[in-house]
C-alpha positions as CSV (number, residue, x, y, z in Angstrom):
1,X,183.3,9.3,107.7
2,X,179.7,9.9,108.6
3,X,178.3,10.5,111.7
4,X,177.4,6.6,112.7
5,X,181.1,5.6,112.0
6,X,182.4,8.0,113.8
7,X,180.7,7.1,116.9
8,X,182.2,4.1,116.7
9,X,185.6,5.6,117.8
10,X,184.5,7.8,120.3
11,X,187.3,9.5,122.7
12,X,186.6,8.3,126.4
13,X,188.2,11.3,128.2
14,X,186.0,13.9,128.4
15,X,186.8,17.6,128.6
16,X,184.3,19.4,130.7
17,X,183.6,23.3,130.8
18,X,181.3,25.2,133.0
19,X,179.6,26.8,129.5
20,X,179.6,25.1,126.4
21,X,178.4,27.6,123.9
22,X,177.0,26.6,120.8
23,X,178.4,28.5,117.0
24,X,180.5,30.7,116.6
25,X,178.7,33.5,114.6
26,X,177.5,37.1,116.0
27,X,175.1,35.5,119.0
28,X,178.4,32.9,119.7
29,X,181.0,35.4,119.8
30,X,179.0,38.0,121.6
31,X,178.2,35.4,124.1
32,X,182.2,34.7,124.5
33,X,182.7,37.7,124.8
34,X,179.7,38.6,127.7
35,X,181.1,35.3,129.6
36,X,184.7,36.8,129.4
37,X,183.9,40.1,130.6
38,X,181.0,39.5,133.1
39,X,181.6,35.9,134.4
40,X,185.6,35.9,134.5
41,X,185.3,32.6,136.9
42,X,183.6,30.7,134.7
43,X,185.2,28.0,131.9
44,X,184.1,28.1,128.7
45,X,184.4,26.6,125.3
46,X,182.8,27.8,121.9
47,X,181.8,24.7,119.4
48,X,182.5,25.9,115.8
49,X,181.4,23.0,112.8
50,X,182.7,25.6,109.7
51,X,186.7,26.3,110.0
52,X,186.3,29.5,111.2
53,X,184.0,32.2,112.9
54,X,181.1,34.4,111.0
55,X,178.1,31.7,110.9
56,X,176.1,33.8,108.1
57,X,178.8,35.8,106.9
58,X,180.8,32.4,106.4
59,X,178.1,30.6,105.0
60,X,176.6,33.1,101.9
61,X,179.4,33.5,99.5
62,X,177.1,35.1,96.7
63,X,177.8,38.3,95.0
64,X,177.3,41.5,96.9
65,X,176.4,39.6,100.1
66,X,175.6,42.5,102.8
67,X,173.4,42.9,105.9
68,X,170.0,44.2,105.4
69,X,170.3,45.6,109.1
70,X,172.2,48.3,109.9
71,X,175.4,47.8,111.4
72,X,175.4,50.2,114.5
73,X,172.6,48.2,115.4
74,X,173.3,44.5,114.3
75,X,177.2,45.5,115.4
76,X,177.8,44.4,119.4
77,X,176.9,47.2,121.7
78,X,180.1,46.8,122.9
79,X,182.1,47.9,120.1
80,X,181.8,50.6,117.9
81,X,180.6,50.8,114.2
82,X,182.7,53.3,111.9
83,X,181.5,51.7,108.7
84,X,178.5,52.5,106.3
85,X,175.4,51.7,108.0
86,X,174.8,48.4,105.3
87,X,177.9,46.7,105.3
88,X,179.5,44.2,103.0
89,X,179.6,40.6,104.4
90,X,183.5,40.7,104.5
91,X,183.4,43.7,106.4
92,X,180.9,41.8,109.0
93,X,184.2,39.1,109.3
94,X,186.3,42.0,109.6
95,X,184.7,43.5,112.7
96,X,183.8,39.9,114.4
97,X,187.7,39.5,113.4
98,X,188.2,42.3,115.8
99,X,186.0,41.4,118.4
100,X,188.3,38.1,118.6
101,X,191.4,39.3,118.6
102,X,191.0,42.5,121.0
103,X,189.3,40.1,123.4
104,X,191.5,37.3,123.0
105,X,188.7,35.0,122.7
106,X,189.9,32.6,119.8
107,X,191.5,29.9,122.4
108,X,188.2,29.5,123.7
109,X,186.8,28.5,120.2
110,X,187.2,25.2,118.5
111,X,186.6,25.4,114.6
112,X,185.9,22.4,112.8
113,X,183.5,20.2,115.4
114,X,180.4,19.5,114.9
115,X,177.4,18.6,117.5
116,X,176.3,15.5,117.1
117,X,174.3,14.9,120.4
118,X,173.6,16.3,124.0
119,X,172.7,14.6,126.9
120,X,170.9,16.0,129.9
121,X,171.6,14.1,133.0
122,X,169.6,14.7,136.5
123,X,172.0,12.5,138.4
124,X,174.9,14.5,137.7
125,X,173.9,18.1,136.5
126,X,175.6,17.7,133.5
127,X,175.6,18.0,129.6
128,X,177.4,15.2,127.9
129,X,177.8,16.1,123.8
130,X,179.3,13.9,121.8
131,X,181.0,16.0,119.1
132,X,182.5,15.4,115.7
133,X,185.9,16.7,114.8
134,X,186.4,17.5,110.9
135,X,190.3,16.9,110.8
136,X,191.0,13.8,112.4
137,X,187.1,12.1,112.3
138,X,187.5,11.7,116.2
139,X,184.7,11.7,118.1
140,X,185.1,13.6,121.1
141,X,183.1,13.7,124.6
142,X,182.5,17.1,126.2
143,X,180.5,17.6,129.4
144,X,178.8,20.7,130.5
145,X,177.2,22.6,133.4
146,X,175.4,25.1,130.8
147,X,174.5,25.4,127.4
148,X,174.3,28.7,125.6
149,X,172.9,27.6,122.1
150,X,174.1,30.3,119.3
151,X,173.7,28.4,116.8
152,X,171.6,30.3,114.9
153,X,167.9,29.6,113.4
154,X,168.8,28.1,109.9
155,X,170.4,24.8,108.4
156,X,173.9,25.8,106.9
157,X,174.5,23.1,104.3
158,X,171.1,23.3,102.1
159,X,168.5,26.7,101.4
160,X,164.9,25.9,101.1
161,X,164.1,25.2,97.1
162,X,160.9,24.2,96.4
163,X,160.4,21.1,94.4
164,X,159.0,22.7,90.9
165,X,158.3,20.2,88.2
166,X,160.6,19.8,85.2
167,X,163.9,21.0,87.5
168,X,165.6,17.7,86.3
169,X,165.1,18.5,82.6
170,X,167.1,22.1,82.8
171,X,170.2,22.5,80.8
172,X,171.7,24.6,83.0
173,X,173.2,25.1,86.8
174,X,170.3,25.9,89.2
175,X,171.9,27.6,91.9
176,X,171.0,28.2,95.9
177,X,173.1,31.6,97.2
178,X,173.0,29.8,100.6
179,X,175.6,26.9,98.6
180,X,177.2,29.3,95.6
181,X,179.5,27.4,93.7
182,X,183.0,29.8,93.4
183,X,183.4,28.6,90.1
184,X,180.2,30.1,88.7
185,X,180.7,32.1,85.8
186,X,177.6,34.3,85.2
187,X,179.2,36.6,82.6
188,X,177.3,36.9,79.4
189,X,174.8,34.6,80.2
190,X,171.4,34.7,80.8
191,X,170.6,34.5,84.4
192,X,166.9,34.2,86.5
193,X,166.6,34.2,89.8
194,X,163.7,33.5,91.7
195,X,163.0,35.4,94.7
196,X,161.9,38.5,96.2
197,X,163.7,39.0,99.0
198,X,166.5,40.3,100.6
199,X,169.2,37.8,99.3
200,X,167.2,38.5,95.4
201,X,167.6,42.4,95.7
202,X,171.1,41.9,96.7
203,X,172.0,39.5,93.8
204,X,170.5,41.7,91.0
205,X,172.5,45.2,91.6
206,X,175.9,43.0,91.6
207,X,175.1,41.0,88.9
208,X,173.2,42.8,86.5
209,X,176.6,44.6,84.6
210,X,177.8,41.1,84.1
211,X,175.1,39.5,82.8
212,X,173.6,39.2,79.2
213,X,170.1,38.8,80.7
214,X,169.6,39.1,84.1
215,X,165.4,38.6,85.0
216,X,163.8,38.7,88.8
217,X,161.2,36.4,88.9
218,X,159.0,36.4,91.9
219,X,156.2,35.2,92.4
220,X,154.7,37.7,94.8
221,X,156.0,40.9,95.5
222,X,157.7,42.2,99.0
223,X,158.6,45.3,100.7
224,X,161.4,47.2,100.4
225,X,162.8,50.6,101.8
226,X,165.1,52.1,99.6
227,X,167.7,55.2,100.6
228,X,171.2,56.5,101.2
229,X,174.0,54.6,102.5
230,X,175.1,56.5,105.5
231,X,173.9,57.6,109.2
232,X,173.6,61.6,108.8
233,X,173.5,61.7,112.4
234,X,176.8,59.7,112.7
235,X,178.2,61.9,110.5
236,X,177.2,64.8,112.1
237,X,178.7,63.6,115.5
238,X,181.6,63.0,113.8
239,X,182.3,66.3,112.5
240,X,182.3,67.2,116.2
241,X,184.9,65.1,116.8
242,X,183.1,62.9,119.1
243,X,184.3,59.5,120.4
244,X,183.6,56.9,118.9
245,X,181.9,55.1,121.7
246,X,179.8,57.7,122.0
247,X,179.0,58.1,118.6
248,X,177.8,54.6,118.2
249,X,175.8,54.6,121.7
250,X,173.4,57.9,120.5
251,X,173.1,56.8,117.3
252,X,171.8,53.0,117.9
253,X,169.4,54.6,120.5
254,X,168.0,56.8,117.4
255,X,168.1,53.7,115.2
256,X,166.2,51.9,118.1
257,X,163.8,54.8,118.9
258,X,162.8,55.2,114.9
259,X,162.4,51.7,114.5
260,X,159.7,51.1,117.4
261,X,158.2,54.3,116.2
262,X,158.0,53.0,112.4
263,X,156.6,49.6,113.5
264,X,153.9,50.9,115.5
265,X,153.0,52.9,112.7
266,X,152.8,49.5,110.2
267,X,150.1,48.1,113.0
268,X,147.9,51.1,113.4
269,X,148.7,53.1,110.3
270,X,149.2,50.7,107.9
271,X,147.8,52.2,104.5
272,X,150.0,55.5,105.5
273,X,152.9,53.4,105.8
274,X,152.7,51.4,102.6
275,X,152.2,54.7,100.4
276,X,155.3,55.9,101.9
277,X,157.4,52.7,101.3
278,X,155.8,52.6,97.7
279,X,156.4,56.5,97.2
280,X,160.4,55.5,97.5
281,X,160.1,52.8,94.8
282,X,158.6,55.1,92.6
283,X,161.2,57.8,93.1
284,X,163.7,55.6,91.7
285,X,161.3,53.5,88.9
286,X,159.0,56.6,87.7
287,X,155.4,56.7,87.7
288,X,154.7,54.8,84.5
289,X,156.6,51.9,86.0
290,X,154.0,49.5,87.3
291,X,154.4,49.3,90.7
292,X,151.3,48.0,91.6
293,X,151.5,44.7,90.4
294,X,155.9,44.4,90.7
295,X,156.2,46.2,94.0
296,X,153.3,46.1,96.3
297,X,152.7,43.2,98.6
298,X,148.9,41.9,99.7
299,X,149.9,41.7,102.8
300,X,150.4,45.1,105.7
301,X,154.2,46.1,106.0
302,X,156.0,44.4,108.5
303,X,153.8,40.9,108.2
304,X,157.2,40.0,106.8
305,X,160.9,40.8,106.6
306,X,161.6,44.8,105.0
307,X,165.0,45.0,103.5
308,X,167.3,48.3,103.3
309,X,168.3,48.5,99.9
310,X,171.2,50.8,99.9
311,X,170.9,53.9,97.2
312,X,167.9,51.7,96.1
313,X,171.0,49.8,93.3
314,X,168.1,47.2,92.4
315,X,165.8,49.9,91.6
316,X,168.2,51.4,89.4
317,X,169.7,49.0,87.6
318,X,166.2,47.8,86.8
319,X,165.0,51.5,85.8
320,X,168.2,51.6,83.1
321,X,167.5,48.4,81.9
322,X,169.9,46.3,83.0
323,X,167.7,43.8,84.9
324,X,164.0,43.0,84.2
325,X,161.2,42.1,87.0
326,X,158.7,39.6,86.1
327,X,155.6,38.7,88.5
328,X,154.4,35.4,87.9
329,X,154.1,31.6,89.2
330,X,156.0,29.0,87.7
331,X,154.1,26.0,85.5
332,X,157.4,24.1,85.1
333,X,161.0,24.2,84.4
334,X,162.1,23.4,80.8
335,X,165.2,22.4,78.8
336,X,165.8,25.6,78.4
337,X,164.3,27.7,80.9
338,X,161.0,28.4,83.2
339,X,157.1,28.0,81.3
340,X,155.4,30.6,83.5
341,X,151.7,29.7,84.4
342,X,150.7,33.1,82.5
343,X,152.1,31.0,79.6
344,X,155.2,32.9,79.1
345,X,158.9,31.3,78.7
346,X,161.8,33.0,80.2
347,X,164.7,31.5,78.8
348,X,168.0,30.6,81.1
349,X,171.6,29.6,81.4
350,X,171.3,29.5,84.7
351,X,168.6,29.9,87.5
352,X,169.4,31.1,90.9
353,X,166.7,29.8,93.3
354,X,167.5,32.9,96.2
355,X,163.6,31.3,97.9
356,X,164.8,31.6,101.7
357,X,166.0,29.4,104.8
358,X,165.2,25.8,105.8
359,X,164.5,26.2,109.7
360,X,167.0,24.7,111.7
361,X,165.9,24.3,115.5
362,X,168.8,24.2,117.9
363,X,171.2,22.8,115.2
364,X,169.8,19.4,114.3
365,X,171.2,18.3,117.5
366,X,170.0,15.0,118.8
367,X,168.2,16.2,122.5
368,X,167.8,14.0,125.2
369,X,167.2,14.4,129.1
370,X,167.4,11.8,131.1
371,X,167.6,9.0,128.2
372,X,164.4,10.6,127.0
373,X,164.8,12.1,123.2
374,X,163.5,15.7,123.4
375,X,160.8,16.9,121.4
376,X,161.1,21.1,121.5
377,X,157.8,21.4,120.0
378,X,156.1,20.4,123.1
379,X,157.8,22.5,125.3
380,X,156.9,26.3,126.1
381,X,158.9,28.7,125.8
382,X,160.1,31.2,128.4
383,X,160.9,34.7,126.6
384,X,162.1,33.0,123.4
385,X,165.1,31.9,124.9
386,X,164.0,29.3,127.7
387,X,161.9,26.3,127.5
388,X,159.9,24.2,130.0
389,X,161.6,21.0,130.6
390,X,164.9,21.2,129.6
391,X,167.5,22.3,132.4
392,X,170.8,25.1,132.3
393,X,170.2,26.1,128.7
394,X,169.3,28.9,126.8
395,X,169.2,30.0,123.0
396,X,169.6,33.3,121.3
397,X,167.1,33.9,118.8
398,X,166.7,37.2,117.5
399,X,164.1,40.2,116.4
400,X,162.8,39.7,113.3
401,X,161.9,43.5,113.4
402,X,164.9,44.6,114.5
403,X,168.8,43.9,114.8
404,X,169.5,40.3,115.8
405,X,172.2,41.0,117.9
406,X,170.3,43.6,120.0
407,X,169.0,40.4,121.8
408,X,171.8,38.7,121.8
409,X,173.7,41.0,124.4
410,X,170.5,41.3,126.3
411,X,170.5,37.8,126.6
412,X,174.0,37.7,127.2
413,X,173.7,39.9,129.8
414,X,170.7,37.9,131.5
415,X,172.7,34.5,131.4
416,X,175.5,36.2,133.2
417,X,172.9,37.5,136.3
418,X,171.7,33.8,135.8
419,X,174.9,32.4,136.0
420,X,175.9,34.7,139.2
421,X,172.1,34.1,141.3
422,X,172.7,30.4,140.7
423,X,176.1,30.9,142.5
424,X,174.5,32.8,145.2
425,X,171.8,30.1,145.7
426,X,174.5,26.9,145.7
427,X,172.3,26.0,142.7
428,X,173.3,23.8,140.0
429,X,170.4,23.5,137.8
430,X,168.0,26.0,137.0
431,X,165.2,25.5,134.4
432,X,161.8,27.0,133.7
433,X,158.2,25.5,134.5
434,X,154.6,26.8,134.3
435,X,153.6,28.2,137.5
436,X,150.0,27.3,139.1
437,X,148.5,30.1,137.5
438,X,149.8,29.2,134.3
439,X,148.6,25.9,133.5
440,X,145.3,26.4,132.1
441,X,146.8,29.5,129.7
442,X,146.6,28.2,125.9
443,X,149.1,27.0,123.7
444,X,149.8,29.5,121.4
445,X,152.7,29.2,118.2
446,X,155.9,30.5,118.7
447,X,154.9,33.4,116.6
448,X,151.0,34.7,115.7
449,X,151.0,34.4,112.0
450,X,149.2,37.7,111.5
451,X,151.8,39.3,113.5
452,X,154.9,38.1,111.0
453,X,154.6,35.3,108.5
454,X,157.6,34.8,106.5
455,X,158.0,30.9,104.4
456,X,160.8,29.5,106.5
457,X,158.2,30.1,109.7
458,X,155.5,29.0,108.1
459,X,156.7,25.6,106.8
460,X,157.9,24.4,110.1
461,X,156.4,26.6,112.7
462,X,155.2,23.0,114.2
463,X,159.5,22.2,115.4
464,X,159.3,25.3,117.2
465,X,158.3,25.4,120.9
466,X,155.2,26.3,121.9
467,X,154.0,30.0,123.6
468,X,151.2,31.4,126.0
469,X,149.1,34.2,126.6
470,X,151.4,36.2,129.1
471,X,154.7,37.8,128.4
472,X,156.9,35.6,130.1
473,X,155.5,32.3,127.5
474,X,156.3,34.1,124.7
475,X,159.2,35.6,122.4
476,X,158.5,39.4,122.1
477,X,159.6,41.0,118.9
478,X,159.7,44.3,120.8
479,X,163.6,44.9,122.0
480,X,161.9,48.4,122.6
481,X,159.8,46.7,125.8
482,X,162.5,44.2,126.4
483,X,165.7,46.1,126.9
484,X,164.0,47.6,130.1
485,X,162.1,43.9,130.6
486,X,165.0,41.8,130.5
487,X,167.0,43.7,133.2
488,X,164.4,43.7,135.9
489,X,163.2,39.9,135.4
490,X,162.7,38.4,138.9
491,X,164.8,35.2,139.3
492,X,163.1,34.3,142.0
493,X,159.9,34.7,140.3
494,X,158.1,30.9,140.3
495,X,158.8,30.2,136.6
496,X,162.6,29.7,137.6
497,X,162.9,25.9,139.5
498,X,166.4,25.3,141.1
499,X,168.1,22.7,142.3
């Protein structure tokens, strides 16, 4: 049944909730958890669309899927990491598993219902969503006082593949990781994928034994910071016998402190830096490997995304020739491969296209307030998680430098003040508006392209709301400024309109 139809047998009861929160992934459940623990009064209900919790970790289903954060950082704050720093996507379910069950948070989350509208009404205060269920094809009416959008920043069902010529004519499977078939077999066949990421240098280590060819194919190079497994503090700490809790607590505050430290470094040492991360390729690859043109971006570390690459596996299995590393642009697909524009051929069996994200802002959900359709690329942003214009919401959206779920518990943590001043007021609305001083300040992107630039950003940059000038229109990628920030914001400040 698609969407249309099932609107035509819409449920007329409606369940309502104080907070609906949106995905059930790491921003969801923290949030569940942060409304469980700090807001006990409040109702809640957590909207799942997949059958069950992990958003990412659900989703990519490709070989060797793992963070490329580390997990005492991307783990909650509020429970412990015992693991390896870069963890394997089923251990990521394992530990949200957790989080669930020692909370008793799953009857508060409904798998299997998907968002199909939400409705701002002045009148009443309210959220109406109509939302599809997955078993049945009902169509059910939830209303709201708040929305906590953790829904994450990407579309689920589809990756971003660019539209080469010739794709058509291949012989073979071309294949997103984002949609990997389970069926796939890769062994003794020969294999290209096309990428240079994180998702690429995770896909080459775990298929390269299998393979009868296995060739990375990018066509530009990236960063990459290759090294050991493990937390040597952490393990320190534990042969102390310290708690765990503790453990975790001192070591994400040195994860935290040599991350700020390493990212001021990219902006006002840049050269240094990229000698270093370079130096660590070549430790792995040898000097006569050619770095230079395979493994050094044009653009200043940190512009985009660096990946952990754990015991540096792709470097390896490239320097024992198990994988090759070609650095080209494509001409066109073929019958039996990909006609480089250098005029080379690589020949395939199947092509993996591991090219990044198609930007998903606030879940293809159809907005309206007040029977207005919402347009969130003219609104401005408050803090990357607020927007002018748009009442009792807010959405988690991460560091792009740093841990995603870092921000999420500060957010969680500011929603729940939010949630408790609103109280203390007799408010029932709050939402966010340029104050007098504000209006003439210029309308900036949601992120300054020389300050991180990666594809998915780039292509649709124009969806996302709009920034300022001053810290409070913008979304800082500095959790080391925002963890004391967020804490003291003034809720009475003039940027916060009640009601």
């Amino acid at each position: 049944m698609d969407d249309a139809a099932a609107l035509m047998t819409v449920t007329t009861r409606a369940e309502h909730v104080d907070v609906l929160v949106v995905g059930a992934g790491i921003s969801g459940v923290g949030g569940a958890y942060h409304l469980k623990t700090q807001c006990p009064d409040k109702s809640f209900v957590v909207l799942e669309s997949k059958e069950s919790f992990g958003g990412t970790w659900r989703t990519h289903a490709y070989p060797g899927v793992r963070s490329d954060s580390d997990l005492y950082t991307f783990g909650y704050r509020f429970k412990p990491w015992i693991g390896p720093p870069i963890a394997a996507g089923q251990a990521i379910l394992d530990y949200m598993g957790e989080v669930i069950e020692e909370n008793e948070l799953g009857g508060n989350i409904r798998y299997g219902h998907k968002i199909l509208s939400a409705a701002w009404s002045s009148a009443t205060n309210l959220w109406t969503l109509k939302v599809l269920r997955a078993e049945d094809g009902e169509t059910l009416v939830f209303t709201a006082n708040f929305l906590w959008m953790c829904q994450g920043y990407y579309q689920h069902d589809k990756g971003y593949t660019p539209d080469w010529e010739g794709m058509e004519t291949f012989q073979g499977p071309i294949v997103h990781p984002q949609t990997w078939p389970k069926d796939l077999d890769y062994k003794d066949k020969r294999v290209v994928i096309i990428g240079s990421g994180a998702t690429a240098a995770t896909l080459v280590p775990n298929m390269a034994d299998d393979c009868a060819e296995l060739t990375l194919l990018q066509r530009s190079p990236t960063y990459f910071i290759p090294g050991g497994n493990r937390n040597e503090l952490a393990d320190s700490l534990r042969e102390l016998k310290i708690d765990e809790t503790w453990i975790h607590e001192i070591v994400r505050r040195r994860i935290v402190l040599d991350q700020h430290e390493f990212t001021r470094r990219t902006f006002e040492e840049p050269e240094a830096v990229r000698g270093e991360l370079l130096g660590g390729v070549r430790a792995f690859l040898g000097e006569d490997f050619d770095v230079d043109t395979h493994f050094t971006p044009a653009y200043r570390p940190w512009r985009q995304r660096i990946a952990f690459v754990p015991e540096g596996d792709i470097f390896q299995k490239i320097a024992a020739g198990k994988a090759a590393i070609v650095t080209d642009e494509i001409e066109r697909f073929t019958p039996q491969g990909i006609l480089l524009k250098s005029g080379k051929t690589l020949e395939a069996d199947i092509i993996v296209t591991a090219t990044g994200f198609n930007l998903s802002v606030l879940g293809e959900i159809a907005f309206s307030i007040d029977g207005a359709p919402l347009d969130f690329g003219e609104t401005v942003t408050y803090r990357g998680m607020m927007f002018t214009g748009v009442p009792n919401m807010v959405w988690v959206f991460g560091y792009f430098r740093a841990s995603w779920t870092l921000r999420a518990d500060l957010i969680g943590d500011f929603v729940c003040r939010l949630f408790k001043h609103m109280d203390a007021k007799g408010a029932k609305r709050v939402e966010v508006a340029l104050r007098p001083e504000d209006h003439n300040m210029p309308r900036l992107p949601w992120i300054d392209p020389e300050n991180f630039n990666p594809g998915y950003l780039m292509r649709d940059m124009h969806l996302l709301p709009k920034a300022g000038d001053k810290p409070e229109w913008r979304h800082s990628q500095d959790y080391w400024n925002e963890k004391d920030v967020f804490p003291a914001i003034d809720l009475d400040d003039r940027a916060f309109v009640y009601g």
